[in-house]
VOBA-1610 file (N, C-alpha, C; in pm, whole numbers, padded with zeros to 5 digits, always signed):
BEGIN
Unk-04359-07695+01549Unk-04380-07836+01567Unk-04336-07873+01708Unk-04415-07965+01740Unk-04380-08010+01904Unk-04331-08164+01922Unk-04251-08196+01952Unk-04273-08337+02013Unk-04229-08365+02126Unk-04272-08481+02150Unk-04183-08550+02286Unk-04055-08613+02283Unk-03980-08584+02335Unk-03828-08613+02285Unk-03779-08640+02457Unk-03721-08804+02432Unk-03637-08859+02490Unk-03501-08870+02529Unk-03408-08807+02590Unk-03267-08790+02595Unk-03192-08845+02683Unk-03062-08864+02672Unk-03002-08957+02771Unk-02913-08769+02842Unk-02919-08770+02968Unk-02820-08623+02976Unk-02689-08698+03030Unk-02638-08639+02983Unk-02471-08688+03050Unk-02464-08612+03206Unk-02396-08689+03273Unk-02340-08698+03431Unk-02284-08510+03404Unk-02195-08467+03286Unk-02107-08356+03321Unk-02204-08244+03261Unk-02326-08291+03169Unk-02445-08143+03173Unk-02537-08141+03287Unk-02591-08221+03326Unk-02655-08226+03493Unk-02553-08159+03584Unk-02447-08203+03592Unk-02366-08090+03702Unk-02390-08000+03665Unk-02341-07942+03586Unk-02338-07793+03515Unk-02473-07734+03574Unk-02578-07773+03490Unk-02704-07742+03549Unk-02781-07729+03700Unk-02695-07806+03727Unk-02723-07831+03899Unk-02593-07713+03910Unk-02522-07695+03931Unk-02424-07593+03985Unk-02457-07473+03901Unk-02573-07428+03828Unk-02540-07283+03781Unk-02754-07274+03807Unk-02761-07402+03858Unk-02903-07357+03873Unk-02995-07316+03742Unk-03012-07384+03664Unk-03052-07385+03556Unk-03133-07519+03506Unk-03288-07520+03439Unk-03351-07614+03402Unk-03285-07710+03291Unk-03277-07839+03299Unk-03175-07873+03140Unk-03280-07828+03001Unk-03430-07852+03058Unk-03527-07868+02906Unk-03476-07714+02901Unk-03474-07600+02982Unk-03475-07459+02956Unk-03358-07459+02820Unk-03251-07491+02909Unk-03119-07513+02824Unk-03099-07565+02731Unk-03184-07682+02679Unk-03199-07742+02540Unk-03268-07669+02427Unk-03368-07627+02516Unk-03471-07507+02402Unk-03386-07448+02395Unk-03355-07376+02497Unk-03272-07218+02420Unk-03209-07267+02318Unk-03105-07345+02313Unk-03033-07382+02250Unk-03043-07420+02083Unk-03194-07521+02077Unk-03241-07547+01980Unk-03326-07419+01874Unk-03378-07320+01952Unk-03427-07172+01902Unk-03300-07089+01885Unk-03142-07125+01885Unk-03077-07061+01805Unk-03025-07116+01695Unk-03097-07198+01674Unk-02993-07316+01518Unk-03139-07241+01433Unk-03042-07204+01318Unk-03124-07082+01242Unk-02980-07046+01155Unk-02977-07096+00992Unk-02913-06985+00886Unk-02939-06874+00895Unk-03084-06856+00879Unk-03098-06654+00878Unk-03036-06624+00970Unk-03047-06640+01094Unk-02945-06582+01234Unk-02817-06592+01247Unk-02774-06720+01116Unk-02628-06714+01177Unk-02562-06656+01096Unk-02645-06630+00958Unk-02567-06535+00825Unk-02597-06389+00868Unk-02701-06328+00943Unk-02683-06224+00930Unk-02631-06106+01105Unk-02569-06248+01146Unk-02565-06163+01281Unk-02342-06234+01261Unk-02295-06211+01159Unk-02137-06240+01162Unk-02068-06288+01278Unk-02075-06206+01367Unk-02025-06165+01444Unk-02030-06188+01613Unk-02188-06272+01601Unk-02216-06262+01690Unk-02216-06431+01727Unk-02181-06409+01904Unk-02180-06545+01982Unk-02305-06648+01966Unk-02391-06571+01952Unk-02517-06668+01918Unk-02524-06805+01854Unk-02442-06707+01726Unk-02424-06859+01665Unk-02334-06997+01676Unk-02312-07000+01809Unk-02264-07129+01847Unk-02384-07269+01825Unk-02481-07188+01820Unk-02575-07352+01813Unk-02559-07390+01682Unk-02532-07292+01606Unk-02584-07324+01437Unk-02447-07428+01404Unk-02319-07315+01443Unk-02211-07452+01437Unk-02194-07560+01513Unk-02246-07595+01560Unk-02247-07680+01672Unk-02349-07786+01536Unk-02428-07737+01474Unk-02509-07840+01403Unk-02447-07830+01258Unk-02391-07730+01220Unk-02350-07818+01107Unk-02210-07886+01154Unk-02135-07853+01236Unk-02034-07958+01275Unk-02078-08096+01297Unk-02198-08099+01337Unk-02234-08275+01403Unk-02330-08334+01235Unk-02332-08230+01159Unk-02417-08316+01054Unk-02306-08367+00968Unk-02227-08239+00972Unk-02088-08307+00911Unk-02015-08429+00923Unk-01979-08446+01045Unk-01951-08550+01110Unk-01997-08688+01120Unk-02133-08655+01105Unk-02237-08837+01154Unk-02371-08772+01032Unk-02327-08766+00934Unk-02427-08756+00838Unk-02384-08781+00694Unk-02322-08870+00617Unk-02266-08904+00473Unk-02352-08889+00401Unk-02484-08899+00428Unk-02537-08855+00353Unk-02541-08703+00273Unk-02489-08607+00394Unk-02495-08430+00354Unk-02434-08453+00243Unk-02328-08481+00219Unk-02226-08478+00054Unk-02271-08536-00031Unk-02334-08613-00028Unk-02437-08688-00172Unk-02492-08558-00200Unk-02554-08532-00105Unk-02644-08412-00145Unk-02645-08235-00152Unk-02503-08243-00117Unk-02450-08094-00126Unk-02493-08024-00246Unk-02476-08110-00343Unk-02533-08045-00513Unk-02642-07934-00468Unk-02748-08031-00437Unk-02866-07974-00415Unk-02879-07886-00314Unk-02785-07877-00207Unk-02801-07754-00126Unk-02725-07613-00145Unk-02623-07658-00212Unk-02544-07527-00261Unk-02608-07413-00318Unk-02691-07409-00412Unk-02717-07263-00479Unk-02835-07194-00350Unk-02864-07290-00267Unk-02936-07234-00170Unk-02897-07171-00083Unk-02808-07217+00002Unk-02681-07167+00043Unk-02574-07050-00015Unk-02565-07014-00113Unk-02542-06877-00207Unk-02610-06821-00186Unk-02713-06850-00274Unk-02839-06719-00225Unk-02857-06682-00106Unk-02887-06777-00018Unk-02894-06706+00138Unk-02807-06634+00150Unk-02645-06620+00152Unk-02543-06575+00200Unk-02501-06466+00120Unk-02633-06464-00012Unk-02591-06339-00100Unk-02702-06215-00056Unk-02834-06298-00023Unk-02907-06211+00026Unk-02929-06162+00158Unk-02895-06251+00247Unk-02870-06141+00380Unk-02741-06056+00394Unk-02633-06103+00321Unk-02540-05979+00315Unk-02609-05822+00249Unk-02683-05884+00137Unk-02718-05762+00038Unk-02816-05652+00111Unk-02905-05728+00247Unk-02995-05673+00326Unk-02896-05616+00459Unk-02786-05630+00508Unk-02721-05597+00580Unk-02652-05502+00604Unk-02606-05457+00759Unk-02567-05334+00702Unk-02556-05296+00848Unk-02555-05143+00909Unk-02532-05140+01049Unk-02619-05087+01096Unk-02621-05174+01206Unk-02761-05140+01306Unk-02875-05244+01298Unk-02937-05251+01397Unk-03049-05363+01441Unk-03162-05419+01333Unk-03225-05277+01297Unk-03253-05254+01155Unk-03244-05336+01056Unk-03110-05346+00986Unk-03087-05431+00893Unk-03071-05580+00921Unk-03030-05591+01029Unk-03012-05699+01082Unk-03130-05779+01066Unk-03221-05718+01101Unk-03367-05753+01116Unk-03377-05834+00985Unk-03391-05709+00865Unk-03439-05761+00741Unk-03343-05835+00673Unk-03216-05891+00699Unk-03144-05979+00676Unk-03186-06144+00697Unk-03236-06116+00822Unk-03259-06215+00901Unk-03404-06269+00835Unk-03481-06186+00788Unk-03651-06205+00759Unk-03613-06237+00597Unk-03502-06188+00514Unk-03490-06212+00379Unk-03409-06345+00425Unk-03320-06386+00469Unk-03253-06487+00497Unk-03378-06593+00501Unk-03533-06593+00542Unk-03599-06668+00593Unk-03715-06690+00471Unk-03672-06626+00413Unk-03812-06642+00285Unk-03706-06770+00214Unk-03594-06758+00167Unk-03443-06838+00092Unk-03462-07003+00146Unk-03483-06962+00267Unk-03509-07090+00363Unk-03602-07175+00313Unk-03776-07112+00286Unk-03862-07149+00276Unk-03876-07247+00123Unk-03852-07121+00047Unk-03787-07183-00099Unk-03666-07330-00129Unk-03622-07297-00010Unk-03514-07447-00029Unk-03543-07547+00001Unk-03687-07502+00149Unk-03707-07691+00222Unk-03799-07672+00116Unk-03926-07612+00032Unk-03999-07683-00041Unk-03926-07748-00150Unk-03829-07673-00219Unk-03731-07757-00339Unk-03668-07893-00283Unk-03662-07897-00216Unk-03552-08031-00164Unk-03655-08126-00131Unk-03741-08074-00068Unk-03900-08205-00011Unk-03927-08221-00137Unk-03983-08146-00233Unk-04015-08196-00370Unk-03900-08311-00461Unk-03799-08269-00444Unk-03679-08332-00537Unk-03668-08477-00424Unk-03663-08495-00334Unk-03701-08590-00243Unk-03830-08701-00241Unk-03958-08627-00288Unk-04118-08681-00266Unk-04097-08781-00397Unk-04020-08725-00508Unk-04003-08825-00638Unk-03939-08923-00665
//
């Protein structure tokens, strides 16, 4: 999905960007192509997943709604975290199919929740 998206940048990410020589849209994409469960359940370990916490920290935070609705996200959230562990394992490999089983879990949850939502 694409859109046009409007942002205010703060004075101290423009420096940054200007002093390391770096595009901000570059830096926003990247950023936004690492917020991903499958990536952040099946890579533990890895720095990557700073975007993913970075978003559930801010949904946490400025979203009351998430806890109304935790019910409904929990067994989804199990399963993911039961099935990319269960696909995991060492080496790139598994990682892979962690990440690709992590993503089918996904698919199954936004259609359950859009449905339990559409009614």
């Amino acid at each position: 999905m694409d859109i046009n998206l409007k942002v205010s940048l703060p004075q101290d990410f423009t420096i940054l960007c200007d002093l390391f020589q770096v595009n901000p849209e570059t830096i926003i994409q990247n950023f936004i192509n690492k917020v991903s469960f499958p990536f952040y359940y099946s890579r533990p370990d890895g720095n990557e997943r700073w975007a993913t916490l970075f978003f559930l920290n801010d949904i946490t935070e400025n979203y009351s709604s998430i806890e109304e609705e935790f019910p409904l996200h929990e067994p989804f959230m199990d399963a993911l975290a039961d099935v990319v562990f269960n696909h995991s394992g060492t080496g790139p490999k598994n990682v892979e199919k962690a990440e690709i089983a992590g993503r089918k879990i996904m698919k199954k949850w936004h259609k359950h929740i859009l449905a339990i939502r559409n009614k």
